[in-house]
C-alpha positions in Angstrom: 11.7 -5.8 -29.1 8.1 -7.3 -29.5 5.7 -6.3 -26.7 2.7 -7.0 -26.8 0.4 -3.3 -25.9 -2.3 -5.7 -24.0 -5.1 -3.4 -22.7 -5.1 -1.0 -19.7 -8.0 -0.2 -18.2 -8.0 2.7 -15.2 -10.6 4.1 -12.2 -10.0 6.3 -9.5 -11.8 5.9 -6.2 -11.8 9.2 -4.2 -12.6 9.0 -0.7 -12.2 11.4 1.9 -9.0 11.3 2.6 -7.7 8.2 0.2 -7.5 7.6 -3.5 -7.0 4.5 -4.6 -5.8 4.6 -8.2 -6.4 1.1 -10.0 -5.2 -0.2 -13.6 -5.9 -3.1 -14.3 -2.9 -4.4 -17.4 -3.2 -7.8 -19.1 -0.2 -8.8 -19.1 2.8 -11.5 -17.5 2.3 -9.7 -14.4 5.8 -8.9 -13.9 6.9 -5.8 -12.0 7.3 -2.6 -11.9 11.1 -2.5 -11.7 13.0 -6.0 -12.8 14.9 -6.0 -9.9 12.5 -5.9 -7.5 13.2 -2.7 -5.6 11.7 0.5 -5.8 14.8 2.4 -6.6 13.5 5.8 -4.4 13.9 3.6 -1.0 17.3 4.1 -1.1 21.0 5.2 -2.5 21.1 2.5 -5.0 22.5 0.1 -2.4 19.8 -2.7 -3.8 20.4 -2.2 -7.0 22.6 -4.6 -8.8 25.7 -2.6 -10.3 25.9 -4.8 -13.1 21.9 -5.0 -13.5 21.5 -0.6 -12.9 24.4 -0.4 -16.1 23.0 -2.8 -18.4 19.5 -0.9 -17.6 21.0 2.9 -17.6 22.6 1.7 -21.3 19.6 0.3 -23.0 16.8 2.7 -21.7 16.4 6.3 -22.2 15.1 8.9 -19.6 12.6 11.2 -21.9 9.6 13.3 -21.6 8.4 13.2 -25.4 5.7 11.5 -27.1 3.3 11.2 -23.9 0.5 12.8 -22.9 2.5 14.2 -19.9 5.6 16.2 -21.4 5.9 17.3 -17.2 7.2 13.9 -16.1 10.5 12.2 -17.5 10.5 8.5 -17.1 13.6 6.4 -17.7 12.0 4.3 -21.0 12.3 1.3 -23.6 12.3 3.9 -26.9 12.9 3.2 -30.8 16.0 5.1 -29.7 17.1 2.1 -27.8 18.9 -0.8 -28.7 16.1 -3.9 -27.6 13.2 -2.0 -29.2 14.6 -3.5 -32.2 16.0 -6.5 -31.0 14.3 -10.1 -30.8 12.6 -11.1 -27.3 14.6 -13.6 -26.4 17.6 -11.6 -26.5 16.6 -9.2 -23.5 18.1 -10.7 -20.4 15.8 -10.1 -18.0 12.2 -10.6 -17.5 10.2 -8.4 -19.8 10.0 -4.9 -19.4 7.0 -3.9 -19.1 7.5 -1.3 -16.5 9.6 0.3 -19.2 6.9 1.0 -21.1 4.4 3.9 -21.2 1.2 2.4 -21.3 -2.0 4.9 -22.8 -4.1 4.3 -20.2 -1.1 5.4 -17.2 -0.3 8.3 -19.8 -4.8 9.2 -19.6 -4.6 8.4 -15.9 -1.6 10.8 -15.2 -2.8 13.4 -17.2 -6.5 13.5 -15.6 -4.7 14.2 -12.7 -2.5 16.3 -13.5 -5.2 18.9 -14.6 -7.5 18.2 -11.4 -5.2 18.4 -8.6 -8.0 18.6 -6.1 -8.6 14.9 -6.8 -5.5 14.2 -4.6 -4.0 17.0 -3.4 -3.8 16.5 0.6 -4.3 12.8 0.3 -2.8 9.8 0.9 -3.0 7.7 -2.7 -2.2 4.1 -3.4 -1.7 3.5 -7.2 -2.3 0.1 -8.0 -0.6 -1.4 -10.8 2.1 1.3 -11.2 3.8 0.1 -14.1 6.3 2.5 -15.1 5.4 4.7 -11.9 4.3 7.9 -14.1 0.5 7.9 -11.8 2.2 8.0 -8.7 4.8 10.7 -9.9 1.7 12.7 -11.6 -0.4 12.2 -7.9 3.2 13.8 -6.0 2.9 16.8 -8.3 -0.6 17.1 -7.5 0.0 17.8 -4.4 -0.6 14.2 -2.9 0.6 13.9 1.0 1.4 10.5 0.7 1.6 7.9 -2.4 1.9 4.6 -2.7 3.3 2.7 -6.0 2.1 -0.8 -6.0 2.8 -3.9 -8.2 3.3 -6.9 -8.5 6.8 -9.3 -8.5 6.3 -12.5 -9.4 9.5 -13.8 -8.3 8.2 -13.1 -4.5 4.8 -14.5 -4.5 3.0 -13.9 -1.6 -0.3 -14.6 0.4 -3.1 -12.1 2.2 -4.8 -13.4 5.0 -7.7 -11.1 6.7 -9.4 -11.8 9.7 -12.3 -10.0 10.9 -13.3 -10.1 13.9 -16.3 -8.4 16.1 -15.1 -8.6 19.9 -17.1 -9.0 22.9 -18.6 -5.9 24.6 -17.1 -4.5 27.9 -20.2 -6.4 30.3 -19.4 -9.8 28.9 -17.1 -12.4 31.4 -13.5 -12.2 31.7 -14.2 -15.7 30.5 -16.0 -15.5 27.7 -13.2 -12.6 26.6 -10.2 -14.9 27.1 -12.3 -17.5 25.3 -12.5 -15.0 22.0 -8.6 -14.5 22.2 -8.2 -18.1 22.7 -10.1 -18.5 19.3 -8.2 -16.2 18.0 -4.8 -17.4 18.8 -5.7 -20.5 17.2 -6.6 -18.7 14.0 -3.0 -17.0 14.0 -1.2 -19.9 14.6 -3.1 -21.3 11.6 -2.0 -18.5 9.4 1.0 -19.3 7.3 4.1 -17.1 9.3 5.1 -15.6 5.7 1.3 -14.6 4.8 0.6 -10.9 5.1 -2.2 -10.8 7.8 -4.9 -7.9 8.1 -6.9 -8.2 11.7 -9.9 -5.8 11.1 -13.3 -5.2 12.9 -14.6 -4.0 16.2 -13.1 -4.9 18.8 -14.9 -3.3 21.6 -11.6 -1.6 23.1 -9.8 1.4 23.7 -6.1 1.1 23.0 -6.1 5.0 24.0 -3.3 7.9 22.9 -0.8 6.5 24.6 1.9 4.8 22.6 3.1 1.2 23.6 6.1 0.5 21.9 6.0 -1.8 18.7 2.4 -1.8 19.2 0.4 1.7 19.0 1.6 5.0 17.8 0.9 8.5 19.7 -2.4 9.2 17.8 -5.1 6.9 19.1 -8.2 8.5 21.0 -9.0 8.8 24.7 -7.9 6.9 27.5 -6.9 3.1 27.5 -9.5 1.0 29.1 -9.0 -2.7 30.3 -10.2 -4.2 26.7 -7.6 -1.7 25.3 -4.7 -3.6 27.4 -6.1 -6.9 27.0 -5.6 -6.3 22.6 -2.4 -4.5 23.4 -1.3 -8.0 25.2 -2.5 -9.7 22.4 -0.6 -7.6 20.0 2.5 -8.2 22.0 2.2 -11.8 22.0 1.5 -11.9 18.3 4.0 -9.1 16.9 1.1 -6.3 15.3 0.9 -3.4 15.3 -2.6 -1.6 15.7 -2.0 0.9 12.2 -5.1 3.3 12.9 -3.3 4.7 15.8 0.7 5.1 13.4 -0.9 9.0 11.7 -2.0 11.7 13.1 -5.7 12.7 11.8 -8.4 14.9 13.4 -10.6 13.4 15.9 -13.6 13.5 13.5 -11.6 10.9 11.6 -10.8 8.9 14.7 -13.9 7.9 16.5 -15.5 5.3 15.4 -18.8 4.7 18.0 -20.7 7.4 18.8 -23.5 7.1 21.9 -27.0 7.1 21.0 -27.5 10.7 22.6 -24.4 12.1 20.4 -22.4 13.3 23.5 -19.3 10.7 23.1 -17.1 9.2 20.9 -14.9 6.4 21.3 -12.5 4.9 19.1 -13.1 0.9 19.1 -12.8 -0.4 15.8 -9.0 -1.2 14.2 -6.6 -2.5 11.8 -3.9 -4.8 13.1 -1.1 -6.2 10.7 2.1 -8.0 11.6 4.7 -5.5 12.6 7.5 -6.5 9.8 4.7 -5.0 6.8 4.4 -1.9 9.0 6.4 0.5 6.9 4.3 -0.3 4.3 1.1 1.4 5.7 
């Protein structure tokens, strides 16, 4: 089968407690697994029977050739079938998340042999392709990983809002007038768009977990503001995902007075509750 090798080019961007691994692939953009599942997210229940056979009988699971003989990805190989077949005689879109692409194998390896890059953070590999980053950042120790790529098939939008909320002296007026802007702004997102809400919004939503809308692991204690998003949040169906993971409290604050003695946690991330357990 002809594919063409395109180009893969690769970064890391460490931060404290996040990597975000990025490849960028010229290619059809198709995704990393033809059926559009990640196959780890279950039993095999979404996978096709006929679709995981035909796969299973014309791919190979292997180790060899790569510059990572640790991991063993299921592959399109010169021992299979389609490598030597015409294009248009594959049946499904083109695999190239079957392939092994040099800059994944380079990627994978660096990180293989520094560990501390990842290990005890949470990593988002972006443009996974045949998934071999994500596996190498798991056996690095990663806490959490991420494999991300695209599917054509399911096209969808992002829509971010930022916003900078009034301070705690200001009207109840003027408040409800911001969430009155706001609400128009929602109901002029497209309901099948992912939507981001991000900024300060002057509020403490506090540690105490409101069902379908905060986790147990915000800071301090809930102030007026704090209820007034919460409502908000209710209304619109988010989810406030800086208070879903436990971190230290160094991590949580986000305003600190001018004299150093407090810290409150007033800035967040909101996102519609359905895209939740992809955080």
């Amino acid at each position: 089968m002809a594919l063409s090798p395109g180009w893969r080019v690769f970064a890391s961007f460490p931060m404290n407690r996040y990597v975000v691994l990025w490849k960028a692939v010229r290619s059809s953009g198709f995704p990393l697994f033809p059926w559009g599942h990640c196959p780890w997210r279950g039993t095999g229940s979404l996978l096709d029977p006929k679709m995981k056979a035909f796969l299973e009988e014309n791919t190979e699971v292997t180790s060899n050739g790569s510059l990572t003989p640790e991991i063993r990805l299921r592959l399109l190989t010169p021992r299979c079938k389609f490598w030597w077949e015409r294009a248009d005689l594959w049946p499904l879109r083109d695999p190239y998340w079957a392939i092994y692409w040099p800059g994944g194998q380079a990627l994978s390896r660096y990180l293989l042999d520094n560990p501390d890059l990842v290990r005890g953070k949470s990593v988002l590999d972006i443009g996974s392709g045949c998934g071999a980053t994500a596996i190498a950042a798991k056996m690095s120790g990663a806490l959490r990983i991420l494999a991300n790529d695209i599917d054509p098939s399911k096209p969808f939008s992002i829509t971010v809002i930022k916003v900078y909320a009034l301070t705690s002296n200001i009207e109840e007026a003027e408040v409800e007038r911001f969430y009155e802007d706001l609400q128009d702004l929602l109901e002029l997102t497209p309901p099948k768009d992912v939507l981001f809400i991000i900024g300060d919004w002057n509020a403490k939503a506090g540690s105490q977990e409101t069902p379908g809308v905060t986790g147990k692991f915000g800071l301090g204690v809930q102030n007026e503001a704090g209820q007034r998003l919460i409502e908000s949040c209710q209304e619109n169906a988010l989810v406030i995902a800086n208070t879903l993971f436990q971190q230290h409290k160094r991590r949580l604050y986000t305003w600190t007075s001018p004299d150093g003695q407090y810290q409150n946690q007033i800035d967040y991330i909101l996102c519609i509750q359905r895209w939740r357990r992809s955080i």
